[in-house]
C-alpha positions in Angstrom: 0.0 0.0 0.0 1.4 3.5 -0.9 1.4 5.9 1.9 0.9 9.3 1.2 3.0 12.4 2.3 0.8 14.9 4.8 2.4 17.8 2.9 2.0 16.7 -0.3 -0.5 19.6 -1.2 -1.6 20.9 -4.6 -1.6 24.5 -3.0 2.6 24.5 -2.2 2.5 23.2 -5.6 1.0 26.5 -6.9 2.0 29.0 -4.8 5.8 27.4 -5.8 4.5 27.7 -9.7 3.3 31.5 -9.0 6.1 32.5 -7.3 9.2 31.0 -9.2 8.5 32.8 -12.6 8.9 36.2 -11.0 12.6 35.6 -9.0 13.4 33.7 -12.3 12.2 37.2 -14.0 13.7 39.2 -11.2 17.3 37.2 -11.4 17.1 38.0 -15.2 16.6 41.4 -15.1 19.4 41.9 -12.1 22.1 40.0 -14.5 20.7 42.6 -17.5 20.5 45.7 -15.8 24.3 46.5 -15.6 24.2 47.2 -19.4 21.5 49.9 -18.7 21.5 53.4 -16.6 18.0 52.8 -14.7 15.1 50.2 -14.6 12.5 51.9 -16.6 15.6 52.2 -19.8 15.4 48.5 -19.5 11.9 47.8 -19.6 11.6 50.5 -22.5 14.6 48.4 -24.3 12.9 44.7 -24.6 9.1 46.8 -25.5 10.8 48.4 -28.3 12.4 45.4 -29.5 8.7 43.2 -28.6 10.9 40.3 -26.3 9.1 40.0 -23.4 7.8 36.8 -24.0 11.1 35.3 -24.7 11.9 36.3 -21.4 8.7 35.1 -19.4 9.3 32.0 -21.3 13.1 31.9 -19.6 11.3 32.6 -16.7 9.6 29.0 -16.4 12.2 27.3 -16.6 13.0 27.0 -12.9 9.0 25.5 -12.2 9.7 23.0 -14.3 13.1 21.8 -12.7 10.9 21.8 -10.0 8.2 19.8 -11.4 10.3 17.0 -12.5 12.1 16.9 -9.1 8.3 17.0 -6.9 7.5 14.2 -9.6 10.6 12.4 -9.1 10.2 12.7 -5.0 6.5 11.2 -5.1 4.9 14.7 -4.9 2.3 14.3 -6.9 0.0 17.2 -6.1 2.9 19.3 -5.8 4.4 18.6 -9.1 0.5 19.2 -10.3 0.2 22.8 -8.9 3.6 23.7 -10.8 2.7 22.3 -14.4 -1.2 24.3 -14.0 0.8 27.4 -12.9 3.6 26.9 -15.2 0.5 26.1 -17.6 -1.2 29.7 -16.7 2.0 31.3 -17.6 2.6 29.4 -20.5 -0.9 30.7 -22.2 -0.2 34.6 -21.2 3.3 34.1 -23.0 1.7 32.8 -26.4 -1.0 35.5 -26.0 2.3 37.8 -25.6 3.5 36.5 -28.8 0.7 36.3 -30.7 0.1 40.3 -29.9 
């Protein structure tokens, strides 16, 4: 019989898959900025040249490292939580693209 884990909730899972896009976004843009003068020239910079969903897609890459390792672990409803946030994020990036 397969026991389960207490804490093996589908709510870590997607809090985890909410939060892990934006410090993936925030570590990109703190290894970018150096090559600007402030924030706002950045953010000016990737509308003018339309890559901001090249960069949200970057972003998801650390969610699904993360899914693979809750599935991996036995996390089931974990790794669930990250693929429908990862999921969310995924449709806003090709509605991004398709803009």
């Amino acid at each position: 019989m397969i026991q389960k884990n207490k804490k093996d909730s589908i709510q870590i899972g997607v809090i985890a898959g909410l939060l892990l896009p934006l410090v993936g976004l925030l570590v990109f843009s703190l290894t970018v900025i150096g090559k600007f003068d402030t924030y706002t020239e950045m953010i000016q910079h990737f509308q003018l040249y339309n890559v901001w969903y090249k960069i949200l897609s970057l972003s998801l890459m650390p969610g699904t490292g993360l899914f693979f390792l809750w599935s991996k672990s036995g996390k089931t409803n974990q790794a669930r939580g990250v693929l429908l946030m990862t999921l969310f994020y995924g449709v806003f990036v090709i509605m991004l693209y398709l803009s």
